[in-house]
VOBA-1610 file (N, C-alpha, C; in pm, whole numbers, padded with zeros to 5 digits, always signed):
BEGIN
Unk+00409+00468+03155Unk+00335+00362+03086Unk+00413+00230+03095Unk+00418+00108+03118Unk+00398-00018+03080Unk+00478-00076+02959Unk+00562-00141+02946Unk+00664-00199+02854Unk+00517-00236+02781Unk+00590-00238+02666Unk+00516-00291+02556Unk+00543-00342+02408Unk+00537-00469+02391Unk+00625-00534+02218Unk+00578-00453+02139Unk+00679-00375+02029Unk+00670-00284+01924Unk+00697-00410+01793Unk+00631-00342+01685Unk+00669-00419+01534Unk+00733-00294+01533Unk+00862-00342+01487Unk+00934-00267+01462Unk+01028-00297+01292Unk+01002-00159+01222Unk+01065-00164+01060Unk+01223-00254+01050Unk+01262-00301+00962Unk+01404-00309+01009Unk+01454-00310+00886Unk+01387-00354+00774Unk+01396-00346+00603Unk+01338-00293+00519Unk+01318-00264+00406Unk+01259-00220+00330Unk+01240-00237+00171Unk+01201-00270+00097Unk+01227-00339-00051Unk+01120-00288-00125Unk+01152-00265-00249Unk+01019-00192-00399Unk+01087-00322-00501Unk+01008-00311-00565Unk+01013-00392-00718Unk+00902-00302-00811Unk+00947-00221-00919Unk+00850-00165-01043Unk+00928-00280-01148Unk+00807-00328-01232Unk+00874-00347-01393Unk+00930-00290-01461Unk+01027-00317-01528Unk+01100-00233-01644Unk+00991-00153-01761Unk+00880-00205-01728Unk+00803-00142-01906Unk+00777-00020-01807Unk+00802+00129-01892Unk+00708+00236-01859Unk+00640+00286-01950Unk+00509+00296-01919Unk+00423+00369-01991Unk+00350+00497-01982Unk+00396+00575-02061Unk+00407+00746-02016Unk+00248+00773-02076Unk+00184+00889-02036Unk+00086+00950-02066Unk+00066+00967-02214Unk+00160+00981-02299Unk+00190+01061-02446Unk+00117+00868-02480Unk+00231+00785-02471Unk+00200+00622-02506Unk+00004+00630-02451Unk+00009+00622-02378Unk-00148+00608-02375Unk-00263+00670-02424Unk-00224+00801-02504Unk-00307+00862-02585Unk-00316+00841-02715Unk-00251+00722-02742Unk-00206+00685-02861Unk-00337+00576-02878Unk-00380+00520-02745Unk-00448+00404-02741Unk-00592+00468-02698Unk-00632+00559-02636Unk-00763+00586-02551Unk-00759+00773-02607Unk-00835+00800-02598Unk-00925+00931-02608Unk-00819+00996-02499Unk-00753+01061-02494Unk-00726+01100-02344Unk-00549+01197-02398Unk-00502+01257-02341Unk-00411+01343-02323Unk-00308+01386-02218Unk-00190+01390-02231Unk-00069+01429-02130Unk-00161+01518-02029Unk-00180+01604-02092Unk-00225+01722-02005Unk-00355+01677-01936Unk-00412+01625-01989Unk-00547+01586-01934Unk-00539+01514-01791Unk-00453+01429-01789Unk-00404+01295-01706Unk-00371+01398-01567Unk-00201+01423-01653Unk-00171+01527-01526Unk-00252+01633-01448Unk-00330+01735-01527Unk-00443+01787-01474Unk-00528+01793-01395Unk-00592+01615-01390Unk-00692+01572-01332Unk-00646+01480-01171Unk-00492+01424-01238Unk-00444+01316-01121Unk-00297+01346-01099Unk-00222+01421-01184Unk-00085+01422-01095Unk+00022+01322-01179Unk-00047+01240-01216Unk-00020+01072-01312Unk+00098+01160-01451Unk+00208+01105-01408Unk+00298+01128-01567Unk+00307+00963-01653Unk+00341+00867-01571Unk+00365+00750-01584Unk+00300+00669-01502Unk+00353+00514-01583Unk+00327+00395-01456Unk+00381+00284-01512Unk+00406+00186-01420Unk+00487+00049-01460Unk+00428-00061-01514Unk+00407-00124-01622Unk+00345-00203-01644Unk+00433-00357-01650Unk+00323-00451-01588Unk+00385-00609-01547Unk+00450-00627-01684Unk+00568-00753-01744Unk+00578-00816-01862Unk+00454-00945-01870Unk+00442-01005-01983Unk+00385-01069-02015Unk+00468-01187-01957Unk+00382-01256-01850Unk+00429-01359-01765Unk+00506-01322-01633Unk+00484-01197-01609Unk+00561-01170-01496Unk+00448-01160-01408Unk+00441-01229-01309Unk+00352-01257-01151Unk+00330-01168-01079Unk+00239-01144-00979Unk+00250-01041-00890Unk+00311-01088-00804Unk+00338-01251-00774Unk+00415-01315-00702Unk+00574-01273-00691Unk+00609-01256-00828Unk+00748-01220-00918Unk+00790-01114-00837Unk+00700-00987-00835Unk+00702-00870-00792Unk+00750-00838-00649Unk+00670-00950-00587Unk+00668-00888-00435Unk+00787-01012-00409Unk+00843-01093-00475Unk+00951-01168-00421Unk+01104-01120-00427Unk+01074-00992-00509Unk+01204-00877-00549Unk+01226-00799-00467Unk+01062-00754-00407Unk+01076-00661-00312Unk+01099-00707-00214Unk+01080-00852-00154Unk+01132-00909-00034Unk+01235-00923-00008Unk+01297-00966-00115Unk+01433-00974-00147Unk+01538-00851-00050Unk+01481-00748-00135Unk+01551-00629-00085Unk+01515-00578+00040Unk+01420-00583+00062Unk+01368-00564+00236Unk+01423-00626+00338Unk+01445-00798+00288Unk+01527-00886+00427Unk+01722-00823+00394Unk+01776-00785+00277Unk+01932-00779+00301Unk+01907-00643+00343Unk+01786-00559+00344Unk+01848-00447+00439Unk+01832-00482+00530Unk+01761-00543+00573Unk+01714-00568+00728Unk+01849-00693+00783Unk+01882-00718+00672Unk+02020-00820+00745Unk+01943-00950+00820Unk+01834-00999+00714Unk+01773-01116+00731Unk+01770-01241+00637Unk+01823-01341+00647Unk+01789-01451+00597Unk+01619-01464+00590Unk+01574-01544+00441Unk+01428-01596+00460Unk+01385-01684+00550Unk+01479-01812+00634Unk+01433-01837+00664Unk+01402-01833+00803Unk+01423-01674+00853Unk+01453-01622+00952Unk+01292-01558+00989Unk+01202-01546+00870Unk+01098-01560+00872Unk+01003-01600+00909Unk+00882-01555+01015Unk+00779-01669+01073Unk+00639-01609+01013Unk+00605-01540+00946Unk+00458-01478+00860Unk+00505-01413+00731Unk+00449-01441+00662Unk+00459-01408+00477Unk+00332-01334+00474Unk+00264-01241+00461Unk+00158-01149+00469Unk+00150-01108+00338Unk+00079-01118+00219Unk+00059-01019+00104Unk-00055-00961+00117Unk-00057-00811+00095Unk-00195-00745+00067Unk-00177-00744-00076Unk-00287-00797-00159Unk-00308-00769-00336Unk-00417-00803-00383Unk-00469-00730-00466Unk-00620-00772-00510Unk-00583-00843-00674Unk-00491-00878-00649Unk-00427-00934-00813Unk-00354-01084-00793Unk-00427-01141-00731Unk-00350-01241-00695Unk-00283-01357-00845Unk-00189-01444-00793Unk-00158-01506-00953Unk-00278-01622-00992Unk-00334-01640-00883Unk-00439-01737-00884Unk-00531-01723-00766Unk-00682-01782-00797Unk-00770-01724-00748Unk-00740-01798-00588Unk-00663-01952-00632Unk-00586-01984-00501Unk-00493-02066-00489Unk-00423-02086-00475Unk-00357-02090-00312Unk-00336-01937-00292Unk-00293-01881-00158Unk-00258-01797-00151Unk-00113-01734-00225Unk-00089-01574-00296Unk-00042-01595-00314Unk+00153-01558-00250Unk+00070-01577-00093Unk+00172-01530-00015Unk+00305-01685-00017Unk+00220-01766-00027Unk+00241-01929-00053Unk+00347-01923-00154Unk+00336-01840-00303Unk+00414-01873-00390Unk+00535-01785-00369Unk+00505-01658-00292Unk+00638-01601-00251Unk+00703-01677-00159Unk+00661-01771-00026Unk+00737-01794+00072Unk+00803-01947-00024Unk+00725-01994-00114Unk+00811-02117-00217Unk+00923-02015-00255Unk+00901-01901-00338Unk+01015-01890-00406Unk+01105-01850-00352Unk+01072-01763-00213Unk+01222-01691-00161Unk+01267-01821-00037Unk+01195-01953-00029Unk+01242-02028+00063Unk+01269-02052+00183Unk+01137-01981+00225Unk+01103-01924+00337Unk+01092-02039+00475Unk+01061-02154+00444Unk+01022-02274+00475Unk+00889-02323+00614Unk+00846-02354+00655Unk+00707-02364+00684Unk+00710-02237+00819Unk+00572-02185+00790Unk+00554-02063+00856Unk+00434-02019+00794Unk+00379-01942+00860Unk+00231-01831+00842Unk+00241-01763+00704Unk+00156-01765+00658Unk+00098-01740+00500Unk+00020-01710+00440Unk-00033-01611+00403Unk-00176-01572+00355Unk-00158-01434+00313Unk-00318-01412+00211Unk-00295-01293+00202Unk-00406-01212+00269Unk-00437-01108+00175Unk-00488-00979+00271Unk-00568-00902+00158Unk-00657-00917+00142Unk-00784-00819+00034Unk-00865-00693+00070Unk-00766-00562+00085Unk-00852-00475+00120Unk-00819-00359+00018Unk-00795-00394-00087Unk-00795-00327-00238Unk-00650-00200-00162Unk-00716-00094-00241Unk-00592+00000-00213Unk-00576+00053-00043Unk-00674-00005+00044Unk-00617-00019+00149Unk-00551-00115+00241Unk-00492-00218+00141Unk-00482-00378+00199Unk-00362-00321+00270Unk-00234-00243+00254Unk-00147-00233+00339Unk-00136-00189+00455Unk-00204-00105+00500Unk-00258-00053+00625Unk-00338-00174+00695Unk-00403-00199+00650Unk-00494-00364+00701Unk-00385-00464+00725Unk-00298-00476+00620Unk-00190-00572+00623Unk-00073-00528+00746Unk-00036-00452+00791Unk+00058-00375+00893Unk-00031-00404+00976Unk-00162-00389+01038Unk-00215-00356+01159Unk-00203-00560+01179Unk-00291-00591+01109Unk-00274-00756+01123Unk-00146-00806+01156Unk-00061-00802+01079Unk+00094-00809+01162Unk+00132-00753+01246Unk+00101-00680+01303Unk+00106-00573+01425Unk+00070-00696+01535Unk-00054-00710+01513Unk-00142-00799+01592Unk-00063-00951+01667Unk-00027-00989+01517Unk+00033-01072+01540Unk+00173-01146+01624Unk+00223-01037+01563Unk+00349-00992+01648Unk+00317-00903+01803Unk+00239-00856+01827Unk+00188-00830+01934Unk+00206-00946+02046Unk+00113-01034+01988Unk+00060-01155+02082Unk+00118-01273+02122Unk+00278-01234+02026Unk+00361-01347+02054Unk+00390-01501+01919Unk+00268-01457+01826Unk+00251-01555+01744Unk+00372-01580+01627Unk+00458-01429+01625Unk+00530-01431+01525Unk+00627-01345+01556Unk+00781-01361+01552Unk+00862-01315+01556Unk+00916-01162+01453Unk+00891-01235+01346Unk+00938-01180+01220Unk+00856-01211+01128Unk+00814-01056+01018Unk+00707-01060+00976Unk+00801-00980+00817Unk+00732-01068+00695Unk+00695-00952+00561Unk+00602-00949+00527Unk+00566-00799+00525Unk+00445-00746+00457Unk+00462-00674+00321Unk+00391-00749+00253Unk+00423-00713+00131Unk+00280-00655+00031Unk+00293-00549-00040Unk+00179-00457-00100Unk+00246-00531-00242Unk+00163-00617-00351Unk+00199-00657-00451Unk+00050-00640-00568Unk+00079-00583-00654Unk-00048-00574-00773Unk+00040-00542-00927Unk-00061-00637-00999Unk-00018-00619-01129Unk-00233-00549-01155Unk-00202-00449-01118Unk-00393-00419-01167Unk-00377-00432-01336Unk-00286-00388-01457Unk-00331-00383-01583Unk-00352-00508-01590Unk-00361-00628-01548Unk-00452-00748-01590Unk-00615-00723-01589Unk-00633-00631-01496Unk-00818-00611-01470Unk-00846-00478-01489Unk-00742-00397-01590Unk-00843-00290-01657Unk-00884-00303-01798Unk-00986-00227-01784Unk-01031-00221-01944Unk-00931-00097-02005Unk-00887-00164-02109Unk-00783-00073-02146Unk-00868+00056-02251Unk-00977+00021-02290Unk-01065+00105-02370Unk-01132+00199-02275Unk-01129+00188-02140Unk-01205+00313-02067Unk-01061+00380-02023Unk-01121+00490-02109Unk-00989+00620-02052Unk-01025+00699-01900Unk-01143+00651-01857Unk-01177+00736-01693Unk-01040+00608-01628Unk-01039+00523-01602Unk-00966+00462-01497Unk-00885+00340-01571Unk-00816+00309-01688Unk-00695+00270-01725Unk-00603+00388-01748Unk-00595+00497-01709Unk-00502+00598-01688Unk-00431+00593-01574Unk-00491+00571-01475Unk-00498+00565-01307Unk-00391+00496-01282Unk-00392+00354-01297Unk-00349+00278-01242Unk-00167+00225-01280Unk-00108+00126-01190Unk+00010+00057-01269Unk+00021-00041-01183Unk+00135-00130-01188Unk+00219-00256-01150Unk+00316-00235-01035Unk+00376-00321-00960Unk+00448-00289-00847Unk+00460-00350-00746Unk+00493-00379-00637Unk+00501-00424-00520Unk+00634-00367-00412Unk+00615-00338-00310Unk+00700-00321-00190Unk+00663-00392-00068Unk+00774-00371+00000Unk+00782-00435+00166Unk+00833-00398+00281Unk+00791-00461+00344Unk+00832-00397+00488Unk+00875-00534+00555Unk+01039-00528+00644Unk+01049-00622+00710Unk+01012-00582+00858Unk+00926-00640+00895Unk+00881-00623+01081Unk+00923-00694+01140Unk+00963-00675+01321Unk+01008-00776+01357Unk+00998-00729+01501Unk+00945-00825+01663Unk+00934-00751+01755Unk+01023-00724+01831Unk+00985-00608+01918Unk+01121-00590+02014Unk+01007-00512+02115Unk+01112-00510+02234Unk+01028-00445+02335Unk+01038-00296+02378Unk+00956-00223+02366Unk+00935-00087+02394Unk+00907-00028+02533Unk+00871+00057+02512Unk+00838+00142+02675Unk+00707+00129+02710Unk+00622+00181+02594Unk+00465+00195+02576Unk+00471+00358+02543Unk+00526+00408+02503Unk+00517+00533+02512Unk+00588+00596+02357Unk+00505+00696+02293Unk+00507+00755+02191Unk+00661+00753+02117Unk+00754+00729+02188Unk+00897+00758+02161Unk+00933+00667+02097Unk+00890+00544+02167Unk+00928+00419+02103Unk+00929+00377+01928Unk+01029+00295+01875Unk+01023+00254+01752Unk+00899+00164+01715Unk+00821+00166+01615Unk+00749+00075+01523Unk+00597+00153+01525Unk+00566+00018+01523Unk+00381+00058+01492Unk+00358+00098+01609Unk+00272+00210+01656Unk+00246+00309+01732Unk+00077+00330+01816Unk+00013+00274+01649Unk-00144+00336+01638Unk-00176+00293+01543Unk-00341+00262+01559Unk-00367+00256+01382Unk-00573+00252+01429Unk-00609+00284+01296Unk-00748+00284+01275Unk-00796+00237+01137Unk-00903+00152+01169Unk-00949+00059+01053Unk-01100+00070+01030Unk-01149+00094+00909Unk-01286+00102+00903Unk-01335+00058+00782Unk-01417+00032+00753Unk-01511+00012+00629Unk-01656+00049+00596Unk-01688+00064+00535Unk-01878+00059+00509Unk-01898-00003+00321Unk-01971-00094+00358Unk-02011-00171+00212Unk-02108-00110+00167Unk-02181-00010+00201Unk-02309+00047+00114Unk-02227+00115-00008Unk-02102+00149+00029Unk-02016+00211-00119Unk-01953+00123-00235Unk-02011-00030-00180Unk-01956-00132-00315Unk-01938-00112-00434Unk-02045-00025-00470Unk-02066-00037-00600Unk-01986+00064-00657Unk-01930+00130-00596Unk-01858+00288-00644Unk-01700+00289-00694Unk-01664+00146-00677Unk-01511+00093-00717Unk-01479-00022-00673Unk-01506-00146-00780Unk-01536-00262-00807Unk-01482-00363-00941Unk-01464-00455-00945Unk-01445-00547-01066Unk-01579-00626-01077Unk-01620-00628-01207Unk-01744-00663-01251Unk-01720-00813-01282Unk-01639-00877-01178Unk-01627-01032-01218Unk-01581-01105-01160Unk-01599-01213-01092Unk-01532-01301-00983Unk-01582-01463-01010Unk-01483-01543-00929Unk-01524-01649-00924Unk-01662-01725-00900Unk-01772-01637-00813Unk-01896-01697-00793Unk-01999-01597-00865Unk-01935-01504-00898Unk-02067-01430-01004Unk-02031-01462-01174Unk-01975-01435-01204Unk-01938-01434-01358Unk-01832-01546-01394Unk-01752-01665-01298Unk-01636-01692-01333Unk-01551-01632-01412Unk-01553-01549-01426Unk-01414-01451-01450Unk-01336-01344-01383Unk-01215-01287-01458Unk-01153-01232-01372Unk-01241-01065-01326Unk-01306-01014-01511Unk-01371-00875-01521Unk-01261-00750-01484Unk-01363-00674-01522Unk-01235-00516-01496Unk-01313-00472-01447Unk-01212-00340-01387Unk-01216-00261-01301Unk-01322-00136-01319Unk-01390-00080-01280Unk-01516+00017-01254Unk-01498+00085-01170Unk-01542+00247-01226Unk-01504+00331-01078Unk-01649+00459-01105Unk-01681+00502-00982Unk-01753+00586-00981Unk-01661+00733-00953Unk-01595+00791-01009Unk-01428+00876-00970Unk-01525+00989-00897Unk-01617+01045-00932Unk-01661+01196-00812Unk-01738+01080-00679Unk-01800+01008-00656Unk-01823+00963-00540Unk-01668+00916-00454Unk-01589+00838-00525Unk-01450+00778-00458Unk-01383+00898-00454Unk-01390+00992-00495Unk-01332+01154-00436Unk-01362+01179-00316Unk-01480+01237-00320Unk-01604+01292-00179Unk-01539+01186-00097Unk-01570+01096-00075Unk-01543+00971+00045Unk-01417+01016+00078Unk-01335+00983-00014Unk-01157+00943+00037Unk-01118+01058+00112Unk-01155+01186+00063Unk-01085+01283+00149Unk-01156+01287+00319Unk-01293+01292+00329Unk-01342+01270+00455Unk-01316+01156+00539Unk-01314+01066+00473Unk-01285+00882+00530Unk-01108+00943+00544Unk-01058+00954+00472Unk-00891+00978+00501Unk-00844+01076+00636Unk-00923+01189+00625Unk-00880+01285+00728Unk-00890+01233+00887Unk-01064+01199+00876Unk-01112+01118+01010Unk-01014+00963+01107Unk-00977+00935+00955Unk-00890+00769+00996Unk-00760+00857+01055Unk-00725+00983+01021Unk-00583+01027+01034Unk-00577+01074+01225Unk-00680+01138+01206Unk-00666+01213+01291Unk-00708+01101+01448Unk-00821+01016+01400Unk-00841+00930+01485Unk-00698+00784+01505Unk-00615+00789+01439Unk-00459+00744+01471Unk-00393+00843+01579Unk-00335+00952+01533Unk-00280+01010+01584Unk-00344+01057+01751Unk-00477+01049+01762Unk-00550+01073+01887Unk-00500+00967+01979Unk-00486+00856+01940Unk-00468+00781+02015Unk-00303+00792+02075Unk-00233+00872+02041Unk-00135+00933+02098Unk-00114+01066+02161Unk-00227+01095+02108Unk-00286+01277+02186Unk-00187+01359+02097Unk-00156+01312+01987Unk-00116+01443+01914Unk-00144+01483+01763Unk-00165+01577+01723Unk-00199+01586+01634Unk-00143+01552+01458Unk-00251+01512+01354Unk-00137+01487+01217Unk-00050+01588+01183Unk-00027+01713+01192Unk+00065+01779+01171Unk+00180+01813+01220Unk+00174+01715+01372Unk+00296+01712+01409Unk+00378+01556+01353Unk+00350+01495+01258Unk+00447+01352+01218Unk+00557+01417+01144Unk+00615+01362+01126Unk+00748+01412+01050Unk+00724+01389+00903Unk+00656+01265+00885Unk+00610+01230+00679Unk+00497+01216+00715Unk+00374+01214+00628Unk+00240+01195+00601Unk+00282+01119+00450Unk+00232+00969+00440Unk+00225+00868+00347Unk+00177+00796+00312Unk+00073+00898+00232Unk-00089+00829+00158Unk-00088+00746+00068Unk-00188+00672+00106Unk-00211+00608-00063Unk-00226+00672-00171Unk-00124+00617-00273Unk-00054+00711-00424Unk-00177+00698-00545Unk-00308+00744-00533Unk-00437+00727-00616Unk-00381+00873-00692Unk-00475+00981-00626Unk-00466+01118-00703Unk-00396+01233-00636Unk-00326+01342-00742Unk-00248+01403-00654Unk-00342+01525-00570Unk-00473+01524-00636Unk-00547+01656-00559Unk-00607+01588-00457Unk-00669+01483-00443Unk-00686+01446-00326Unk-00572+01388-00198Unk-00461+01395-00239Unk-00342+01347-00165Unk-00358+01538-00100Unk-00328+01647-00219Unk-00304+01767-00144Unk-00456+01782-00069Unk-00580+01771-00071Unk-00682+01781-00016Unk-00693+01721+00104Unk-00657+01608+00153Unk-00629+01550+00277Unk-00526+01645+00386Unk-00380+01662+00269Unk-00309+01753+00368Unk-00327+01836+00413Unk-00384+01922+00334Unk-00422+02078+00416Unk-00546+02100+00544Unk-00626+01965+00501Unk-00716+01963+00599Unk-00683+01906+00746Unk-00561+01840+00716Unk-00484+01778+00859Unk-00374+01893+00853Unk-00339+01997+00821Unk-00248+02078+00851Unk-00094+02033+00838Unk-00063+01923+00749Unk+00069+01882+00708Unk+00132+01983+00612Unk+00232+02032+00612Unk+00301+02115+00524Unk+00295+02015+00345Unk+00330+02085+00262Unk+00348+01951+00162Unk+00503+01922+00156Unk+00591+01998+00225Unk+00728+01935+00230Unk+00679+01798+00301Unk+00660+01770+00395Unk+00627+01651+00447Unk+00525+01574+00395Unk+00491+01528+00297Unk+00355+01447+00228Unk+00471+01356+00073Unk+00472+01290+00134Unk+00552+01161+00011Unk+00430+01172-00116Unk+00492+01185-00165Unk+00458+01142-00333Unk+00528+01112-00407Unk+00454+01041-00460Unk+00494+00913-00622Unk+00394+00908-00697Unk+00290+00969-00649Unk+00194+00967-00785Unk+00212+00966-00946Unk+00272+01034-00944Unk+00359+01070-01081Unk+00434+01022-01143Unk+00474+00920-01069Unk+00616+00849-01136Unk+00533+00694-01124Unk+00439+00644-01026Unk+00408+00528-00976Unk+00235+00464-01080Unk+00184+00606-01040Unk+00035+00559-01078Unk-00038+00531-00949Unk-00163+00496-00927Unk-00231+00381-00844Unk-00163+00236-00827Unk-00121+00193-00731Unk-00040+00088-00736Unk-00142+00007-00647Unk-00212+00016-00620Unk-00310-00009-00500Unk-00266-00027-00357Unk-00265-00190-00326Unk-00184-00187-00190Unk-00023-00159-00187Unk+00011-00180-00325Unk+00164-00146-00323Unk+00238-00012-00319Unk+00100+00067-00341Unk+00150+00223-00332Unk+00190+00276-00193Unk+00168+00272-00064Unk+00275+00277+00036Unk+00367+00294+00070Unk+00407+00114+00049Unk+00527+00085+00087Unk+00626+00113-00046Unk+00572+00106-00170Unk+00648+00160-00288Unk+00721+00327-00237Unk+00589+00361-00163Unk+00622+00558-00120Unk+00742+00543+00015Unk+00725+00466+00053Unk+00833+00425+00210Unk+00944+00405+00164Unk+00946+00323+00050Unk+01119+00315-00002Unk+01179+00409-00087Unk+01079+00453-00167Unk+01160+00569-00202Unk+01193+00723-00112Unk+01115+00761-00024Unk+01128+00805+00097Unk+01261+00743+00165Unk+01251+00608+00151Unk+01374+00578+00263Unk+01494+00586+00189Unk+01475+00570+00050Unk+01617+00561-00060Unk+01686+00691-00097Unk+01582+00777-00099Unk+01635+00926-00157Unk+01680+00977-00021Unk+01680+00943+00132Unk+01742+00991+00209Unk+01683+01024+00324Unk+01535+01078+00262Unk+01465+01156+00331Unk+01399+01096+00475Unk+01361+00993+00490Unk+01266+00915+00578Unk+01426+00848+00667Unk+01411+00919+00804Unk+01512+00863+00917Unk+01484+00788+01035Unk+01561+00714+01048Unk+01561+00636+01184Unk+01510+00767+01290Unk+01360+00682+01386Unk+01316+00787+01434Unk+01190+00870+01429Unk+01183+00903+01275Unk+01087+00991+01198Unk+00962+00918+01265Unk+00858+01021+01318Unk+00716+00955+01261Unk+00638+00988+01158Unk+00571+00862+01086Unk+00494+00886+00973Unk+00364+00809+01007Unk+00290+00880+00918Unk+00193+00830+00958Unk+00124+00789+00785Unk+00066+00657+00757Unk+00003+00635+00607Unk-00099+00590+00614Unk-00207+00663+00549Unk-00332+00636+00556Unk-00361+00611+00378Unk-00475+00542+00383Unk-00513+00461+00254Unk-00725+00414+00275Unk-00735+00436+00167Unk-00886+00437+00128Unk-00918+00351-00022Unk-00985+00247-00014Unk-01005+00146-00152Unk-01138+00098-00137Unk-01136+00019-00273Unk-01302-00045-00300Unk-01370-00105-00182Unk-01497-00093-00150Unk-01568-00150-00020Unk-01661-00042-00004Unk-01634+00062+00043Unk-01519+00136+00056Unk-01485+00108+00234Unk-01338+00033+00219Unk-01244+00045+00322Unk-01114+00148+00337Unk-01096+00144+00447Unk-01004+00239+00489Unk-00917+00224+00630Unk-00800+00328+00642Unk-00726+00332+00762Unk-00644+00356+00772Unk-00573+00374+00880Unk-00433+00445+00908Unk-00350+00378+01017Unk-00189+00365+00973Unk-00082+00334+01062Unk-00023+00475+01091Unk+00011+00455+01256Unk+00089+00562+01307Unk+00236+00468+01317Unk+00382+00504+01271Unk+00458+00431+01333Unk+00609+00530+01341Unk+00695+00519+01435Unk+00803+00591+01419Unk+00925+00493+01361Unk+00962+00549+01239Unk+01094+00440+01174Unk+01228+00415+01229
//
């Protein structure tokens, strides 16, 4: 095969808030129970933002830590990428207020709205980018404070969720073209809007001027995610002719833990190999990922080399999958 520019990992960075809020604390407030939570989702805890702390805040911690592993200065930087459906404002972007604060200085900026699949969307777009020559060096960053847009009185889906952000430092280099090679590998992207209505915020700038909360239809966004998840998986990995059970990690989006094990078994991944944080993280949306990549990469486990593959499914209903070797 044909040389070919790889995005290739080179850092890695998480930011959770200090507040945790355990299952026992939330039954204090909603109809709902330890056991119930865990039962249904896997969910022990989740991080909740402080009062005045940004999602900007978030993902500028996690950048932080992503460029000194990666042994990068900010302004070594040429694309600031956030995937978040929580932005600090409805605008400027709020990739803008991270590249102000970490001092990034003029360069590519924007963000990325594909709910809990914005990071996968967000990787393939930088992929792209860096592909074509446009950008050297890339952060992608998964940042959400969702308890701003839940209703804290519905116990179906203010259980679910938490606060967070991680990153990924990318950056190109040249490869072989061939499966061996380091970085992004593969990927598959899809959507269908006839499922809008099935996991949604009931409020936006041109319908309601407001921000509104969050709404979920939880047995339809079940059914979908595991079929939409398997298909996106397997149609990644095809494009390398091999199958999901041969990656080394499988690293889903951190929603529920029975549909995380329902995906695996149907792609034939062992569950030694399937990252989870459900439990400790919550729904982080786009930040659940790369939140799962660093702790994967921190506890030891995730090596120079490894392929993983992370697939993710959110409101739209959108979806998709990165193949990449770390």
């Amino acid at each position: 095969m044909s040389p070919r520019r790889r995005s290739v990992v080179t850092g890695v960075g998480a930011r959770l808030p200090e507040r945790v809020v355990t299952n026992d604390e939330l039954s204090e407030r909603v109809d709902t129970s330890d056991s119930w939570i865990r039962e249904r989702t896997g969910i022990r805890q989740r991080h909740i933002a402080a009062e005045g702390e940004l999602t900007s805040d978030l993902a500028v911690a996690a950048a932080r830590q992503a460029l000194e592993r990666a042994g990068r200065r900010p302004g070594e930087i040429d694309l600031v990428l956030v995937a978040t459906s929580t932005p600090d404002n409805t605008f400027p972007a709020t990739a803008t207020a991270v590249q102000r604060k970490l001092g990034t200085g003029p360069a590519m900026a924007l963000d990325l709205q594909a709910v809990c699949a914005g990071y996968v969307y967000a990787l393939t777009t930088a992929e792209a980018l860096l592909r074509c020559g446009r950008a050297r060096r890339a952060l992608v960053i998964g940042a959400e404070t969702f308890s701003r847009i839940l209703d804290w009185e519905d116990r179906a889906t203010c259980v679910l969720f938490g606060d967070g952000a991680g990153a990924l430092v990318i950056e190109a280099e040249e490869g072989t073209g061939t499966v061996l090679d380091r970085g992004i590998l593969a990927a598959a992207l899809s959507a269908d809007g006839r499922h809008y209505g099935h996991l949604y915020v009931d409020g936006g700038p041109s319908s309601t001027g407001t921000v509104g909360h969050l709404r979920m239809n939880g047995r339809e966004v079940f059914r979908h995610a595991v079929a939409a998840l398997v298909a996106s998986a397997r149609e990644t990995c095809g494009e390398l002719g091999i199958a999901p059970g041969e990656v080394d990690w499988f690293v889903p989006h951190q929603a529920n833990r029975r549909i995380i094990e329902a995906v695996a078994k149907r792609l034939e991944i062992p569950e030694e190999r399937v990252v989870m944080t459900v439990d400790r993280h919550a729904n982080t949306s786009a930040a659940s990922i790369p939140l799962a990549l660093e702790c994967a990469w921190s506890e030891g486990r995730l090596r120079r080399g490894d392929l993983v593959l992370a697939s993710a499914i959110g409101g739209g209903f959108a979806w998709g999958s990165v193949l990449l070797r770390w």
